[in-house]
C-alpha positions as CSV (number, residue, x, y, z in Angstrom):
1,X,0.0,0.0,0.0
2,X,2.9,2.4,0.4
3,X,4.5,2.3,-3.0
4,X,4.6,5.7,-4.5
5,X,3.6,7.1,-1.3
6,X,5.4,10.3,-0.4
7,X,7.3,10.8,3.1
8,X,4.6,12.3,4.7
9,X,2.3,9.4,3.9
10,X,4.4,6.9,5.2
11,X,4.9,8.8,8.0
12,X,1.2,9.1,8.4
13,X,0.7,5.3,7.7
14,X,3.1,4.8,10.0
15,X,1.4,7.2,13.2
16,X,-1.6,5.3,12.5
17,X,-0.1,1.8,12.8
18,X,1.9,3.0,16.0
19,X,-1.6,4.6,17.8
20,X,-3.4,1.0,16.9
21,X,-0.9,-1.2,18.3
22,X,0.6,0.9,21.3
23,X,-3.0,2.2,22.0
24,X,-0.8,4.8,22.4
25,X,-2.4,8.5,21.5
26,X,-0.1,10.9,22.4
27,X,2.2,11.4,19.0
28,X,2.0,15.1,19.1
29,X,4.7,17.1,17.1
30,X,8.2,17.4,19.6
31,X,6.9,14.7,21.2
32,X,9.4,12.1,22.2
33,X,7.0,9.1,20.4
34,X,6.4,11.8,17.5
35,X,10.7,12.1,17.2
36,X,10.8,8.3,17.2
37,X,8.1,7.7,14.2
38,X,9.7,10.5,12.0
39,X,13.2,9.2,12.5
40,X,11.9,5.3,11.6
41,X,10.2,7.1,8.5
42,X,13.4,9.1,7.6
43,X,15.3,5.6,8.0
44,X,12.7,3.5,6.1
45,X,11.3,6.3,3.2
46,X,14.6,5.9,1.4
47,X,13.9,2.0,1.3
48,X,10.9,2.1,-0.4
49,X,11.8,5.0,-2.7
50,X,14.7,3.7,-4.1
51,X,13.9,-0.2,-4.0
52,X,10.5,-1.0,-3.5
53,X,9.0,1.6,-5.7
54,X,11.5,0.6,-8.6
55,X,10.8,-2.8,-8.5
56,X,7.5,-3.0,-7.6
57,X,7.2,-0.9,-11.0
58,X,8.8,-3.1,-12.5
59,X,6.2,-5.7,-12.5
60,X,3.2,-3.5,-14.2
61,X,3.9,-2.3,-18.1
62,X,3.4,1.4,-17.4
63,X,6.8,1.8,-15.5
64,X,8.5,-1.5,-16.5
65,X,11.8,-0.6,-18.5
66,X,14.5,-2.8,-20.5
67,X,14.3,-6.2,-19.8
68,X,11.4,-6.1,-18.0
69,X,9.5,-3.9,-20.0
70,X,10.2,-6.6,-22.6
71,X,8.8,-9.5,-20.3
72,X,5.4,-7.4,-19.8
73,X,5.3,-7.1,-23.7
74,X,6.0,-10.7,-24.3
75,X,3.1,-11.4,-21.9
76,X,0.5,-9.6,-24.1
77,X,2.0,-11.1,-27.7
78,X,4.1,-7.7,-27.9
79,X,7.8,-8.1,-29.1
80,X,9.9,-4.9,-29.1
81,X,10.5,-3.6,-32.3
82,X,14.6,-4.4,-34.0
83,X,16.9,-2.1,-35.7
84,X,16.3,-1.9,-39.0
85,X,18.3,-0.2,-42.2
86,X,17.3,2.9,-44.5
87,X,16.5,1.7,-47.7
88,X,15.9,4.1,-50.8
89,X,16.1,5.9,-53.9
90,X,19.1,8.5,-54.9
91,X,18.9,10.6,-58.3
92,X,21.6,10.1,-60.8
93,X,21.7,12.1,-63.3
94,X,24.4,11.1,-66.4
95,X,25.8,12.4,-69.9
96,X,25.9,8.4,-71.1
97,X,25.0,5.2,-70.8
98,X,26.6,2.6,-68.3
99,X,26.7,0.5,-65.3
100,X,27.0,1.1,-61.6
101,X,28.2,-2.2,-59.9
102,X,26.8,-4.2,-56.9
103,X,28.3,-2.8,-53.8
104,X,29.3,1.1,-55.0
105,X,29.5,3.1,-51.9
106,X,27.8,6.4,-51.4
107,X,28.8,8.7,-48.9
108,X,26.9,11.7,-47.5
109,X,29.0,14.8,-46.2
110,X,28.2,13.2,-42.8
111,X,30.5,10.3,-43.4
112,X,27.3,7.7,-43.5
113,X,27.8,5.6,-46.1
114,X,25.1,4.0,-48.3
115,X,25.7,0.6,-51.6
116,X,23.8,-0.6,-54.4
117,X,22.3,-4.1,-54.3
118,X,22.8,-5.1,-57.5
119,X,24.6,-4.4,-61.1
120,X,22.2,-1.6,-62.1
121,X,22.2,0.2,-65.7
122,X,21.7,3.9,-66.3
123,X,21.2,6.5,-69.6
124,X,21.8,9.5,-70.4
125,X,19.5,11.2,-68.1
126,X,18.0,11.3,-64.7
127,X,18.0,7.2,-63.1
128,X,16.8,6.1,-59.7
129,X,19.1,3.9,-57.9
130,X,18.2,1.7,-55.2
131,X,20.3,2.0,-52.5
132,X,20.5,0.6,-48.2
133,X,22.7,2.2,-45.8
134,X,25.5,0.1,-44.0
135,X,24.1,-0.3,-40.7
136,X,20.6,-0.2,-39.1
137,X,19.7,2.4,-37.3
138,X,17.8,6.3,-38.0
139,X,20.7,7.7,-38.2
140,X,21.0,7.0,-41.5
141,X,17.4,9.1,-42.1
142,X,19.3,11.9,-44.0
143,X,17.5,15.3,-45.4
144,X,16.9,15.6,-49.0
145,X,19.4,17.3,-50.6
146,X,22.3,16.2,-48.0
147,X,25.4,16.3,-50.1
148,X,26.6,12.9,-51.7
149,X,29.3,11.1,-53.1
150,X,30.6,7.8,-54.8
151,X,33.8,6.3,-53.8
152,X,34.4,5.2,-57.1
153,X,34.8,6.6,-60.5
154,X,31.5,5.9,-62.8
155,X,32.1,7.0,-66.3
156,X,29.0,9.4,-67.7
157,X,27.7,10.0,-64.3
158,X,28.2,13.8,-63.6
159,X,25.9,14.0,-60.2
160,X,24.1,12.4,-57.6
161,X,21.2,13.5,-55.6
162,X,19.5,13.0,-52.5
163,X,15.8,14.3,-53.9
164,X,12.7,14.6,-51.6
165,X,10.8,11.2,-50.6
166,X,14.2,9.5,-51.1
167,X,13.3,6.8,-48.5
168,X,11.5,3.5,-48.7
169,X,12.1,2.3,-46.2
170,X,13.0,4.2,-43.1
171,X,15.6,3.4,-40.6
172,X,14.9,2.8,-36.8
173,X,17.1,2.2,-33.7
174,X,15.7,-0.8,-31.7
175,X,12.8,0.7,-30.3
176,X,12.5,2.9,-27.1
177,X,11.5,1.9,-24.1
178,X,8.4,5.0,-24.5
179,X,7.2,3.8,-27.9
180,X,7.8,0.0,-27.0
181,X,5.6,0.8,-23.7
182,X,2.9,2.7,-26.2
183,X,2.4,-0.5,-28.4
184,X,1.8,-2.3,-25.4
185,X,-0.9,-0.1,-23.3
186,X,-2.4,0.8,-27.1
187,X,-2.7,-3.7,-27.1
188,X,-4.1,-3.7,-23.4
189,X,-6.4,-1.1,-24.2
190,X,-7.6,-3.3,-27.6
191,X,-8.3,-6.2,-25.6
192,X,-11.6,-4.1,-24.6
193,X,-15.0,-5.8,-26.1
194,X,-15.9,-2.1,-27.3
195,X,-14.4,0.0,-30.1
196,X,-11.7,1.3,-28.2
197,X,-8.6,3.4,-30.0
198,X,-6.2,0.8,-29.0
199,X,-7.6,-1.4,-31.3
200,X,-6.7,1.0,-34.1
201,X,-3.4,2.3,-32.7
202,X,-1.9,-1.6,-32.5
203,X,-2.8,-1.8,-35.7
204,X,-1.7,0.9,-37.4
205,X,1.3,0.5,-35.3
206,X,2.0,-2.8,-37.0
207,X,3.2,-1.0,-40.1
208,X,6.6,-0.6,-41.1
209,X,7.6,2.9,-40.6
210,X,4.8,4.3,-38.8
211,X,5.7,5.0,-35.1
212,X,3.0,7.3,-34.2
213,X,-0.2,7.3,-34.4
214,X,-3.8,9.6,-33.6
215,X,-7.0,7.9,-33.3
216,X,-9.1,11.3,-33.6
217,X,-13.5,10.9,-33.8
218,X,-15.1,13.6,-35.8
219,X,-18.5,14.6,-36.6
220,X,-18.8,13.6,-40.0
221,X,-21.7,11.0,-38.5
222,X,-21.7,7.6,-36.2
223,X,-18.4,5.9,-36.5
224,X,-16.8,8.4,-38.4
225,X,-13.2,8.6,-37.4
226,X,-9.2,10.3,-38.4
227,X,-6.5,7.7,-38.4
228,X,-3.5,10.4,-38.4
229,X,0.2,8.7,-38.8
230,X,4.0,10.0,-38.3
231,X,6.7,7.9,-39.4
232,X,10.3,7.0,-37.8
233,X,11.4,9.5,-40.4
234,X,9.0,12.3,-41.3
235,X,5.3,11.9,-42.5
236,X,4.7,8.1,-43.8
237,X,4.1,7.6,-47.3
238,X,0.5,7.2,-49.1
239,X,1.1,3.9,-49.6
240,X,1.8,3.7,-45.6
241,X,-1.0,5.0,-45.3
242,X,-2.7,3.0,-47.6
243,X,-1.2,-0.2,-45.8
244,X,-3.0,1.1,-42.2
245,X,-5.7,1.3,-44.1
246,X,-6.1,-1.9,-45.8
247,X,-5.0,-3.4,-42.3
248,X,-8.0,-1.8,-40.3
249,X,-10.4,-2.7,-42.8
250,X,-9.6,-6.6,-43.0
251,X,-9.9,-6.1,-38.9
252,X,-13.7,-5.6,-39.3
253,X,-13.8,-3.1,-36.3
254,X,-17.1,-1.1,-35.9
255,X,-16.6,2.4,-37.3
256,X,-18.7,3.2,-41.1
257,X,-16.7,6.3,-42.3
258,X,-12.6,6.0,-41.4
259,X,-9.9,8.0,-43.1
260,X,-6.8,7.6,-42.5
261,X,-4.1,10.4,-43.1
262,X,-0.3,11.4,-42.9
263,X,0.9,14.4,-40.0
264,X,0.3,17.6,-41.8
265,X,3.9,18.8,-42.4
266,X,5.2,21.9,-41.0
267,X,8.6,22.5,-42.7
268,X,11.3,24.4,-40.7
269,X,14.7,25.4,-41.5
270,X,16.8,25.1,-39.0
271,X,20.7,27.2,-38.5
272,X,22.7,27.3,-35.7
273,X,26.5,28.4,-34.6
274,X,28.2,26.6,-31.7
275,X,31.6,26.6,-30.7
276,X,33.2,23.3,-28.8
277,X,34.9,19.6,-29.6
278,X,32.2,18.7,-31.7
279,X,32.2,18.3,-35.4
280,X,29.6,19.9,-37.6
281,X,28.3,16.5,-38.4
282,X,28.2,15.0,-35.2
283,X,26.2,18.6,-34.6
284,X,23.7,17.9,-37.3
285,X,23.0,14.2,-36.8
286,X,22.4,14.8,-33.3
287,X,19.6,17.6,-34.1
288,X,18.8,15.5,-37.0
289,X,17.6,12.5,-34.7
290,X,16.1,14.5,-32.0
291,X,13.6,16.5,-34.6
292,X,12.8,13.5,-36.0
293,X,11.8,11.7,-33.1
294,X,9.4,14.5,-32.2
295,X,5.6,13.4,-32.3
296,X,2.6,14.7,-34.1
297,X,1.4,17.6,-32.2
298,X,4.6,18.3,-30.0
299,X,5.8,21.6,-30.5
300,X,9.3,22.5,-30.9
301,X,10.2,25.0,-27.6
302,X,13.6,27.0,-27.7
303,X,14.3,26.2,-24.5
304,X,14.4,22.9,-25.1
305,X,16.5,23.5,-28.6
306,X,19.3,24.7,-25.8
307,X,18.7,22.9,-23.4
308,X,18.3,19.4,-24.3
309,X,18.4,18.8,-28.5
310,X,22.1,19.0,-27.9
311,X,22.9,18.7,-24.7
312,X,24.9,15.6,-24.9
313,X,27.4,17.5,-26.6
314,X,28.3,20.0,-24.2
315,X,28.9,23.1,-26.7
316,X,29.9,26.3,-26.0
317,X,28.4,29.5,-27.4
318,X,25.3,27.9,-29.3
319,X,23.3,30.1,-30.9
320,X,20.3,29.2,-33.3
321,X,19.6,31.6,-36.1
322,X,16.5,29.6,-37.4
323,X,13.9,29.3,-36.0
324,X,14.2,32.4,-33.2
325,X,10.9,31.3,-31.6
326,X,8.6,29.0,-30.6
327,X,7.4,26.4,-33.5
328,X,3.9,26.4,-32.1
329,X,1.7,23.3,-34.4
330,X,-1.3,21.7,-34.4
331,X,-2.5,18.1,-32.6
332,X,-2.4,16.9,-36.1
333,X,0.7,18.5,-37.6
334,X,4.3,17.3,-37.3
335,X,7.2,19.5,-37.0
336,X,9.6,18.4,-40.1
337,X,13.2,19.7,-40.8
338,X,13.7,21.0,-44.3
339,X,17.5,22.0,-44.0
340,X,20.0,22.2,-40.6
341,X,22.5,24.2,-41.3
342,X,25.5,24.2,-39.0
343,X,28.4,26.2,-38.4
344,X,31.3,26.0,-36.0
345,X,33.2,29.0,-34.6
């Protein structure tokens, strides 16, 4: 009964305990029975805040973590989600015909290095070709237009181009212990007999790269409701979208008018000058990952641009030029970066 009690609740549990045992009532403040109870409580609050508490969360799934977290999952079907690798398309554009061999490396100004899967031709022209970076994980998530390079020479190729919508398939880290711990409450909550929005969050959860979801009812009539989806790298795909889609409707749930829709994107530049032991990429990844890990309708706060986007960095003198304030969006928008531009002084 006392776990996540504060001090003075023990202490209070404890007064009352004392007075029903002892028959005792005099446990007035100064008291010499009122010193004993709050130094036991002093003594034995630290116990139960640092021990008890922690593992007795440990055995419900809304304060589980790692392992455990992972046990409560497994117990409701719920496996925690791997790292994965970006797949996608880059632009080539070339003055002649010829071949790009199975393996070429790409590699952004970041360092992060991305190969074709196969012998793949090309023309005079713009070609798409398929490419998967070399290790799992979102860092590999980069902004259109990020500069690129081959390691090799190609022969009629003249550029190379990150373009917009350049990923298929995004990246992921192995999954947080927050989002892990939303895919498990949203299956508790879908084990209701009614038509709860769990039911609709597992399942559009189920689909690669979405890792956010809105279930939102609107008044367009009975069972009309807004399936709104981010992705682990921006706003997911129509044919994401489509996939949720298809996914709820094979489910049979009861709602007669659903649509479901991608984060309305609010493009942001974003500049900044720092000074420190960092390198410009390291500075740009990092931001990189932490805007894309923001959720549809969270706001992005300059306090928090300062203190915490980068704080694992420890830079000196940073200064954002872009934005200047407050990126204020709606509960169905999602904050997307267009550009981080980064400067060291």
């Amino acid at each position: 009964m006392w776990i996540d009690k504060s001090k003075d609740e023990i202490r209070d549990a404890i007064l009352t305990i004392a007075r029903e045992e002892t028959g005792l009532g005099s446990f007035k403040e100064g008291g010499v029975l009122r010193g004993l109870v709050e130094t036991y409580t002093r003594t034995l609050y630290p116990l139960y805040q640092d021990v008890i508490n922690f593992y007795g969360g440990q055995f419900t799934y809304m304060k589980a973590s790692g392992s455990m977290l992972e046990l409560r999952g497994r117990e409701l079907g719920v496996i925690r989600k791997s790292p994965r690798k970006t797949l996608g398309v880059l632009r080539i554009e070339a003055i002649r015909s010829g071949t790009i061999r199975e393996g070429t490396w790409f590699v952004s100004s970041g360092e992060l290095r991305f190969k074709n899967l196969e012998d793949t031709a090309f023309h005079a022209g713009n070609n798409d070709l398929a490419v998967e970076a070399e290790f799992p994980g979102a860092l590999y998530n980069i902004l259109p237009n990020t500069d690129i390079r081959t390691t090799s020479v190609i022969d009629g190729i003249i550029s190379i181009l990150v373009p917009a919508g350049w990923i298929s398939t995004p990246g992921r880290d192995i999954e947080s212990d927050a989002d892990y711990q939303s895919r498990i409450m949203a299956k508790w909550d879908a084990l209701g007999e009614d038509n709860r929005p769990g039911k609709y969050e597992l399942l559009a959860l189920s689909i690669r790269g979405v890792n956010d979801v809105k279930v939102i009812r609107t008044p367009r009539g009975s069972g009309s409701i807004d399936i709104i989806l981010g992705g682990d790298a921006g706003i997911p795909s129509s044919s994401t979208c489509d996939a949720v889609y298809q996914a709820i409707s094979d489910s049979y749930l009861l709602t007669r008018d659903i649509l479901v829709k991608p984060a309305t994107a609010v493009n942001r530049e974003f500049e900044l000058s720092f000074s420190g032991d960092a390198g410009e990429s390291q500075v740009e990844q990092t931001l990189r990952l932490w805007l894309q890990s923001r959720k549809i309708g969270e706001s992005v706060v300059m306090q928090k641009l300062y203190q915490e986007a980068l704080h694992p960095l420890e830079l000196n003198n940073l200064e954002y030029q872009k934005p200047t304030q407050n990126i204020t969006i709606g509960p169905t928008s999602k904050v997307i970066p267009s550009s981080i531009t980064v400067r060291s002084s």
